[in-house]
N, C-alpha and C positions, 0 to 999 in steps of 0.2 A: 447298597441301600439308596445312596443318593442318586444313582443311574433310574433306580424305581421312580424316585419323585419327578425327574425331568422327562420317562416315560409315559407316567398317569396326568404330567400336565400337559404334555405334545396330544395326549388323545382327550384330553376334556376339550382343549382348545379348538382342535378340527372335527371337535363332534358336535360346534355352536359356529359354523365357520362366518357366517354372515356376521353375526353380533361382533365376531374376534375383530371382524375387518375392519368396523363404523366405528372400533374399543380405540382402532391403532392409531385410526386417522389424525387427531390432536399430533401421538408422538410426530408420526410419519411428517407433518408439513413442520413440527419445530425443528426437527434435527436435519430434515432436507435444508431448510432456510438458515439452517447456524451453519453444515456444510460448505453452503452454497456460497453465503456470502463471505465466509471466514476465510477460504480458499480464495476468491480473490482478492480478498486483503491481505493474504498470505503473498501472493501471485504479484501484488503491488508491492510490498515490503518487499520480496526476493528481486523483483528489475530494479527500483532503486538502491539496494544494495549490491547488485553485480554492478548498476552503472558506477558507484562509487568507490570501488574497489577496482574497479577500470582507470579512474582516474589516481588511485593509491594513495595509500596512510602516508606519504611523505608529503603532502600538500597544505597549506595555508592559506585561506582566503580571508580579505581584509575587505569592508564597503562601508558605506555610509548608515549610520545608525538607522533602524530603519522608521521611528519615530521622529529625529531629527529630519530625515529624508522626505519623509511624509510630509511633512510640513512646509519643508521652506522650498522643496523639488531642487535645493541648487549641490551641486557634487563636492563633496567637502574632501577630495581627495584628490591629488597633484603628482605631478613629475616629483617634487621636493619631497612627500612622504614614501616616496620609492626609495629614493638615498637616505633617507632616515631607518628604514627597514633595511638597507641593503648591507648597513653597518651593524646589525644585529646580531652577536654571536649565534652560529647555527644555520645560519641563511644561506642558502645555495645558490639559490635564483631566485630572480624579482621581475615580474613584467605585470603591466596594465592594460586592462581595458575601458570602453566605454561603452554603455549599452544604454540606448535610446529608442524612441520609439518612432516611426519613421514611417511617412507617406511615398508607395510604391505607385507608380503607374505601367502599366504595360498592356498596349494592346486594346485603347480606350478603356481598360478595366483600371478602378481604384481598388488598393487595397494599404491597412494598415498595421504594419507587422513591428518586429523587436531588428535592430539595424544595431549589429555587434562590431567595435573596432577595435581590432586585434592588432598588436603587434607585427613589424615583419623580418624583425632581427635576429638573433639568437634567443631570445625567449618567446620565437613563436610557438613551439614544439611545446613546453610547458603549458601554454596558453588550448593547446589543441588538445591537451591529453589530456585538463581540466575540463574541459565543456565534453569531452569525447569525442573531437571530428576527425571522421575518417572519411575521405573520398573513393568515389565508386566511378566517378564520372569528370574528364576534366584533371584538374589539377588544385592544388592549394594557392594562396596568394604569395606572392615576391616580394622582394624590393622595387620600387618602381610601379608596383599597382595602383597609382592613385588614383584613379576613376578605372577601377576592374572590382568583383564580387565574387563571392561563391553565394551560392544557396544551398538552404533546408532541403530536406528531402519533400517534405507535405508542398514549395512550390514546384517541384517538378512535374505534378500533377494535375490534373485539370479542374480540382476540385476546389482551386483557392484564385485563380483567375478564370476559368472555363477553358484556358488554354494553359497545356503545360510550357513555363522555362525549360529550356534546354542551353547548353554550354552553346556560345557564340551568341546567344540572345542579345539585345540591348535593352535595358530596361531605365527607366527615369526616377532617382530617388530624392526627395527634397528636390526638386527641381535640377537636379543635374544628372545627366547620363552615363549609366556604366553599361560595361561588356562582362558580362557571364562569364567568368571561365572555370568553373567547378562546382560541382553538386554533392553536397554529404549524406554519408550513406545514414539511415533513419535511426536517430538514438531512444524515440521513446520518449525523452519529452518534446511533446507540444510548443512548447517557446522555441527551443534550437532546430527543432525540425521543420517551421514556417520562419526562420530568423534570414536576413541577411550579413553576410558578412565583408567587411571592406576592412583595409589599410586602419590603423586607429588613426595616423595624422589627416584623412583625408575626412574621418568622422569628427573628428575635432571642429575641421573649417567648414564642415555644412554644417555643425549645429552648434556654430560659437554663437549666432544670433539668439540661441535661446536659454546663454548661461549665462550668467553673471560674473564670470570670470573674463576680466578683460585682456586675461594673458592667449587665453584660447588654445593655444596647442599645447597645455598643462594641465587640460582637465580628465580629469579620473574617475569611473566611480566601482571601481573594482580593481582591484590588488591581488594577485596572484603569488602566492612562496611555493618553491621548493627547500626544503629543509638536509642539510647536508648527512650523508650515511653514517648512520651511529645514533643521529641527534633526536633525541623526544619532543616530538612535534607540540606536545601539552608545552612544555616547560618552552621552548621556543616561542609559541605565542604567548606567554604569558612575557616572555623578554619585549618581543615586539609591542604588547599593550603599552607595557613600560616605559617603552623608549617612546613612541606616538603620543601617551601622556606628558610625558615630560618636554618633548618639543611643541606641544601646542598648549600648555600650561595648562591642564585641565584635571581635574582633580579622578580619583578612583568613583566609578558609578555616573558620571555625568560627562562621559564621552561622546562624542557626536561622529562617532565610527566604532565598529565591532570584527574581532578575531574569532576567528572561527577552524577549527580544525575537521578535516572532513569525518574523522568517528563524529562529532559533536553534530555536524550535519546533520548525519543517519538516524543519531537518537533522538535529535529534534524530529524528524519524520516518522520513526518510530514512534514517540511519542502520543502523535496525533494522529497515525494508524492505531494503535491501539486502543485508546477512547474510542474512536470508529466503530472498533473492533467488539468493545464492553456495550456499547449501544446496540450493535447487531442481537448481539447475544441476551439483551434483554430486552428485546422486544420479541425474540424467537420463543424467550423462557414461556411468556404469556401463552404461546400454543404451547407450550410442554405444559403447563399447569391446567391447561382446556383438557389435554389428552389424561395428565394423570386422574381428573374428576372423574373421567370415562372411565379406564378402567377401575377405580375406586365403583361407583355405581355396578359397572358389572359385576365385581367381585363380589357384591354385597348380594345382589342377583344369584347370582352361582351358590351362595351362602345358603341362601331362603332354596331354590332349588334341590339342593342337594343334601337337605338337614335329614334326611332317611337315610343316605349314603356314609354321613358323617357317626348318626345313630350305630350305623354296622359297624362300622372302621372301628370306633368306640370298644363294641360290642364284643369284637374277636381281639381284642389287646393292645391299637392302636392310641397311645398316648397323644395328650395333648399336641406337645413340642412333634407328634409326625405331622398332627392336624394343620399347626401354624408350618411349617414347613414347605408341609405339601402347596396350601394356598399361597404363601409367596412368593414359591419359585414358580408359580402358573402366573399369578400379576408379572413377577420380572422375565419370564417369558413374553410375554405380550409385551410390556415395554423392550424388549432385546428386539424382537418381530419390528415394530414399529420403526426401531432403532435403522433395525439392517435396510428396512425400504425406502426410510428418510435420507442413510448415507448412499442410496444407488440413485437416489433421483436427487440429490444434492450434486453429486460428480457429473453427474449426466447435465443440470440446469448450467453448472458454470464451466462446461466445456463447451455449451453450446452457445454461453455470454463471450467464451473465448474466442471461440469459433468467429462471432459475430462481430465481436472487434478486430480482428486480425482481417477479415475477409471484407467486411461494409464500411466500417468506422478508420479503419486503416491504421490502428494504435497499437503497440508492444505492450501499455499500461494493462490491459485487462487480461491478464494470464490467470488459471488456475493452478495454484500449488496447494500440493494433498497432504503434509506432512504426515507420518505414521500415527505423531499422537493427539494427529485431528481424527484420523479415522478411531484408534481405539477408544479414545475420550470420549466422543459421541453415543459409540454403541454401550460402554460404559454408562454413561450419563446417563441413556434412556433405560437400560436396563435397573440401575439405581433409581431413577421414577417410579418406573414399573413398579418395583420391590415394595418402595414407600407409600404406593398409593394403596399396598390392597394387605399395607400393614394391621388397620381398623379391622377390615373384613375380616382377614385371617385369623386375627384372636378374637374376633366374635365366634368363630365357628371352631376355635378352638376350645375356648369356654363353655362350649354346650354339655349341656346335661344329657348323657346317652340314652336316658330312659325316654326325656319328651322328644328328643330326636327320634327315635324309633315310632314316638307315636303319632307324629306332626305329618297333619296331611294338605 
């Protein structure tokens, strides 16, 4: 019986095929446009989340509140809150960085990029496996690097000077001259991938002129943990708040630095992917409720059309409940229709945004991901419109009177 209703609506619908097509177009652009864009919001959410599971749940990062930061620009973090954390039950490893921003010359070209100073001792490796650098090109930096660099991958390229760095370059930063010797392979973000990186003591003495700190080669504004195997990295930062607290005498809520564990990262980022996410998705709704009016009007159309039809159906023993049946699952056919062309040119628009960041734009960030229960959810969804829109119609024409049906011309 019900294979009958999905047969009598598959042939009313390709027996109006024009009208079907102008019915779907609402569905077809919302559920292409909630595909299209969800998928890459997916596709952002999954690279930040591989990046950060690259860098592994055993990590702690500690920086300047970023309120506090904002305000006063001066790095409220030292050589001395390293050994403060480094005595913290759980603590593995501790290493620091500096990250500034920093005036490049090369090749009469200016440019002004993020100038990272890393470590070059035993907790350089922590330090590398937090940001992700992996070299492709070159080598990592030493002991003894003090005017030597790596770079980003975005400057290996000609698109950030007109001319690409390459390993044995000499480039000018803050006014003093390094030698290239390594190039990191592309992570995807933007900031590490045009960043440069040097020695942290030699970053210290080119940019002590513009801290406030008159000790200069104790300035910090990032704090790296490794958390020792076994140990719960929640509970350990919450140690380390503790202990930070209490060494700078500063009470609970009114710290002028923040711990952060890398899940807390992810769901901070999550978090603001997925608002993205609910705004995508309603502003897409607005075409879904254009298209459900459409087919609502058609179906009221089809109603008035076919009240002869409806009259026989009546006529020969066909109850109400086949009548409202029959016309829902023809509305939720057209929204299922509209559904399935929305999801093929949804896939289609954000492999070709993929496409265009990966091959023009030269970024990892714009990936489309499909999950399964984006595709079912969608065709779903539209099919659930459909149904809903041509609920009115359906029991208007369920309600009819067989006799003025038969006679209704």
């Amino acid at each position: 019986m019900l294979k009958d209703y999905f047969k009598l609506a598959i042939e009313n619908i390709t027996q109006r095929k024009l009208r079907s097509w102008l019915t779907v177009i609402g569905i077809v652009i919302g559920i292409a446009a909630v595909v299209a864009l969800i998928s890459l919001g997916q596709g952002v959410k999954k690279v930040i989340t591989d990046e950060f599971a690259k860098m592994g749940t055993d990590k702690i990062i500690i920086q300047p509140s970023t309120d506090f930061y904002a305000s006063s620009g001066i790095p409220t973090l030292s050589e001395h809150d390293i050994e403060v954390i480094r005595r913290v039950k759980g603590v593995e490893e501790v290493g620091g960085v500096l990250m500034k921003s920093g005036r490049v010359d090369f090749k009469k070209n200016v440019y002004f990029t993020i100038v990272l100073g890393i470590p070059t001792d035993e907790t350089q490796k922590l330090i590398e496996e937090t940001y992700t650098l992996a070299y492709v090109n070159g080598r990592s930096l030493k002991a003894g690097d003090n005017y030597k660099a790596t770079i980003g991958y975005d400057l290996s390229k000609e698109k950030t000077f007109n001319k690409p760095i390459t390993v044995g370059d000499r480039i000018t930063l803050e006014g003093k001259e390094f030698e290239i010797v390594g190039q990191t392979k592309q992570t995807g973000d933007p900031g590490m991938d045009s960043a440069i990186i040097i020695p942290i003591e030699t970053a210290q003495e080119l940019f002590h002129a513009n801290t406030a700190n008159t000790a200069g080669t104790h300035e910090e504004n990032g704090i790296i943990v490794r958390t020792a195997l076994g140990e719960d990295p929640v509970i350990v930062a919450d140690n380390i708040k503790r202990a930070m607290r209490r060494d700078r005498n500063q009470k609970e809520g009114s710290e002028d630095f923040q711990v952060q564990t890398t899940a807390e990262l992810v769901e901070s980022f999550n978090v603001i992917l997925n608002a993205l996410s609910a705004i995508i998705i309603g502003i897409a709704a607005i075409s879904l409720f254009v298209g459900g009016v459409g087919i609502m009007n058609t179906m009221y159309t089809a109603v008035l059309q076919r009240t002869n039809e409806i009259g026989v159906m009546k006529a020969i023993g066909a109850r109400n409940s086949h009548i409202l049946k029959l016309f829902l699952i023809e509305s939720g056919m057209l929204g299922l229709i509209g559904g399935a062309i929305g999801v093929l040119i949804g896939v289609l628009l954000s492999k070709i945004i993929e496409f265009i960041g990966k091959n023009f734009l030269d970024t990892l960030l714009l990936r489309a991901y499909f999950p399964w229960y984006l595709i079912l959810g969608a065709l779903a969804f539209a099919f659930i419109v459909g149904t809903l829109s041509g609920l009115l119609p359906a029991r208007q024409a369920a309600n009819m009177n067989p006799v003025d049906s038969l006679r209704y011309e």
